[in-house]
C-alpha positions in Angstrom: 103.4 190.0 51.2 100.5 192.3 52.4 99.6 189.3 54.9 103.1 189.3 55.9 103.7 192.9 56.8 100.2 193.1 58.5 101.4 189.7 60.8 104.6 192.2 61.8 102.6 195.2 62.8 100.2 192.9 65.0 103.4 191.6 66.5 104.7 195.1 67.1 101.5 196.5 68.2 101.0 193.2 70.6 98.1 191.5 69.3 100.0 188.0 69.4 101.6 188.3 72.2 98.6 189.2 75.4 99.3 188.6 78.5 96.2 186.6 79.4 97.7 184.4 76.3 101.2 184.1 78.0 99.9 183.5 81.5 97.9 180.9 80.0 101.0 179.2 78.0 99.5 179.9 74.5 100.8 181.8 71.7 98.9 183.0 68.2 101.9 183.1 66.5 102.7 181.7 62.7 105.6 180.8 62.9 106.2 180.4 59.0 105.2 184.2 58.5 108.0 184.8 61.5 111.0 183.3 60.0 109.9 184.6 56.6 109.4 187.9 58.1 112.9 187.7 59.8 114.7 186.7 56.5 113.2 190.0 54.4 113.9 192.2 57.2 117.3 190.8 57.6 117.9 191.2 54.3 116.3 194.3 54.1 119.6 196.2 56.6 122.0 193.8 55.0 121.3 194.9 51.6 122.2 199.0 52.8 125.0 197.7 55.0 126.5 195.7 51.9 126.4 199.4 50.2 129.9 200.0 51.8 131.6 197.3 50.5 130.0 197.6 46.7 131.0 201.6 46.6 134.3 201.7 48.3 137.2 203.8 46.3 139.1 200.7 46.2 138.6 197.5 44.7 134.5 198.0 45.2 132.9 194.5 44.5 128.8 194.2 44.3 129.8 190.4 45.6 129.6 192.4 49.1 126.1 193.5 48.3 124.9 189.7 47.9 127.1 188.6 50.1 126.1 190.7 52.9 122.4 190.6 51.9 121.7 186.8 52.9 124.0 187.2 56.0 122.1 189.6 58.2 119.6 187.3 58.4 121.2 183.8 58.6 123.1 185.3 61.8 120.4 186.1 63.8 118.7 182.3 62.6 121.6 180.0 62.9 122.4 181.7 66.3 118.9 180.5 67.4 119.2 177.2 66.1 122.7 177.0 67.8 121.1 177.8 71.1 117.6 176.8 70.9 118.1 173.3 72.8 119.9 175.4 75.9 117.3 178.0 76.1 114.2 175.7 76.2 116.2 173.3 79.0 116.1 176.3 81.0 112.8 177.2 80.7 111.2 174.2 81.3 113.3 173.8 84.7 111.7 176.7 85.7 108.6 175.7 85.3 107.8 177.6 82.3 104.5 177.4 81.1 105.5 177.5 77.5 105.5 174.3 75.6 108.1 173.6 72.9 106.7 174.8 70.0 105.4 178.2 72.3 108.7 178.7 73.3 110.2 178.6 69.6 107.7 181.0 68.6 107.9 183.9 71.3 111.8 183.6 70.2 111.3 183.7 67.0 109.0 186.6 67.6 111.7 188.7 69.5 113.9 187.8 66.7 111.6 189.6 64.3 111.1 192.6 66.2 115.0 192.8 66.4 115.1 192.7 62.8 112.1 195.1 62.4 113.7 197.9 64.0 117.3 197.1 62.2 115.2 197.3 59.0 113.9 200.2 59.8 117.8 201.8 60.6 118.6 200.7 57.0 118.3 204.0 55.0 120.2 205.6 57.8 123.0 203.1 57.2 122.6 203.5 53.4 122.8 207.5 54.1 125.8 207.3 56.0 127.4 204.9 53.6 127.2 207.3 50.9 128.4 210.5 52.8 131.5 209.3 54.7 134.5 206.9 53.5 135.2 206.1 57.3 135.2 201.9 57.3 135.8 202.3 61.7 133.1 204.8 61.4 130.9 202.2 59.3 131.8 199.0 61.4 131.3 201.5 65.1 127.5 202.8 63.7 126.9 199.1 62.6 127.2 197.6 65.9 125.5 200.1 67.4 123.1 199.8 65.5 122.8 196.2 65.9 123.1 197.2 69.9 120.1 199.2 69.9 117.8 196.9 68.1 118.7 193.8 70.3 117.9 195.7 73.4 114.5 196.3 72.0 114.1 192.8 71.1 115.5 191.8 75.2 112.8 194.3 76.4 110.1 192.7 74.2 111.3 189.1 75.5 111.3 190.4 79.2 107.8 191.8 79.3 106.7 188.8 77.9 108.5 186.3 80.2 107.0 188.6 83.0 103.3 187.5 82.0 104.7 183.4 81.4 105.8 183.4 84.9 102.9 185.4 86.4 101.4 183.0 89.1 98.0 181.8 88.4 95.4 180.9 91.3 94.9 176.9 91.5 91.7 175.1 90.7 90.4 172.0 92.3 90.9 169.8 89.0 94.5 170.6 88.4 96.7 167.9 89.0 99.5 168.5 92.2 103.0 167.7 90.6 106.2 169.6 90.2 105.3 171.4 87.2 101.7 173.1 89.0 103.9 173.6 92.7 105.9 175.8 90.4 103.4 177.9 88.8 101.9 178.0 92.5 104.6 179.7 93.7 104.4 183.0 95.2 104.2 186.1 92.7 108.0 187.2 94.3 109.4 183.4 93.3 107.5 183.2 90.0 109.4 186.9 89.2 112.5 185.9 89.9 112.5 182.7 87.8 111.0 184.7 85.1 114.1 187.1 85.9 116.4 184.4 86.3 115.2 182.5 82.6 115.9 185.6 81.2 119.2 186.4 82.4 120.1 183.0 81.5 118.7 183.3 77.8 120.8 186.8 77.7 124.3 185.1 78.3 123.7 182.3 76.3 122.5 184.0 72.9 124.3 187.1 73.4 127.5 185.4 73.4 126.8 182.8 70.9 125.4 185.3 69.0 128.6 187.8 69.2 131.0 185.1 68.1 128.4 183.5 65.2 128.7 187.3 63.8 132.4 187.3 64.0 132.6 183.8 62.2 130.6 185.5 59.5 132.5 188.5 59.0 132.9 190.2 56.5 129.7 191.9 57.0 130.5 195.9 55.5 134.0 194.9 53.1 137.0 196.6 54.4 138.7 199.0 52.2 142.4 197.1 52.7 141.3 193.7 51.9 140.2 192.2 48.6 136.6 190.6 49.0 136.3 187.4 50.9 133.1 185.5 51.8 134.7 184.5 54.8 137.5 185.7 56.9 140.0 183.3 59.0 139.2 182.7 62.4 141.2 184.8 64.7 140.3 187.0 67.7 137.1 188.0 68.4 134.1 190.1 68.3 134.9 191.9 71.6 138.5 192.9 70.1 137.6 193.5 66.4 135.1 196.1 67.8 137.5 197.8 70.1 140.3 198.4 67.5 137.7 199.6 65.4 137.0 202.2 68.1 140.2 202.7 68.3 141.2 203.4 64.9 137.9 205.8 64.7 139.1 207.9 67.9 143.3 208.0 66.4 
């Protein structure tokens, strides 16, 4: 465990992740210590945001705790493993100079830091939990919450996709195909698909990762229903949030 949270504050503080590392294609990082990393932290918030649900005033049920607990995590990894396949196609059409396993890793990294910072929200979730009975209030802070700590994870994925697409200067040795043309490119072009890998990686989790979250709901336990692993599928994320704002603001 001590190796484990030292691995995560050398991934915070950028010791995996240097840019003459990522220019060059390579990446330090254990994977194993990363998804194990990603499942404590994960359960880490989802064990203060399954508080709501065990310590409602009505039909409170510690099945939410558990239940809650071991999905946190499992969202943020089955989204990945959902769209995995899409977001390394991408990268390698652009010329990415990230190899398979390199490119599972620096996600897998961003995925921890996401998960980092959420752990680190927990005890404000857990403080909130046991000072308000609000469930819109609960679901509204949740996603924002959730909001906040991807964005830091986007911004740690972006600087680091800035460094992958950096150009390099060529040597005599290295072979002229498609893949060196690309890396070639002027520093403008090798921005702009670093820019354009990104935005593409954006659209394709964020929204994959906004409906898996929906499929997996219930994530707090609302106070009206009795205690479900798994709700039916209707709607979606984008209109379960807004008639949560809406109920919080009536």
């Amino acid at each position: 465990m001590r190796q484990l949270l030292l691995d995560i504050d050398r991934l915070l503080r950028g010791r995996y992740t240097k840019p003459e590392d990522l220019r060059a294609g390579k990446l330090s990082l254990p994977a194993r210590a990363l998804i194990f990393g990603s499942l404590i932290l994960g359960s880490s918030y989802g064990l203060f945001m399954g508080i709501y649900g065990a310590t409602r005033p009505d039909d409170p049920t510690v099945m939410q705790l558990f239940a809650t607990t071991a999905k946190v995590p499992l969202l943020f990894l089955l989204t990945l493993v959902v769209t995995f396949p899409s977001l390394y196609v991408l990268s390698a059409l652009a010329g990415s100079r990230l190899k398979f396993q390199e490119t599972l890793r620096l996600l897998l990294a961003a995925i921890a830091i996401n998960l980092a910072l959420l752990a680190s929200l927990g005890p404000v979730v857990g403080f909130f939990t046991l000072s308000t009975q609000s469930y819109p209030f609960m679901i509204v802070l949740n996603v924002l919450f959730f909001g906040v700590s991807g964005i830091v994870g986007l911004a740690f994925l972006r600087r680091a996709l800035r460094h992958v697409f950096a150009p390099k200067l060529p040597t005599a040795i290295e072979p002229v195909d498609a893949a060196t043309q690309l890396a070639n490119l002027p520093s403008h072009r090798r921005s702009d698909m670093g820019l354009s890998v990104f935005r593409g990686w954006l659209v394709v989790y964020g929204v994959v990762g906004a409906q898996m979250g929906w499929v997996l709901r219930p994530f707090v336990g609302s106070p009206d229903l009795p205690f479900t692993l798994f709700r039916e599928r209707e709607s979606n994320f984008l209109e379960g949030f807004f008639n949560a704002l809406l109920r919080l603001f009536s």
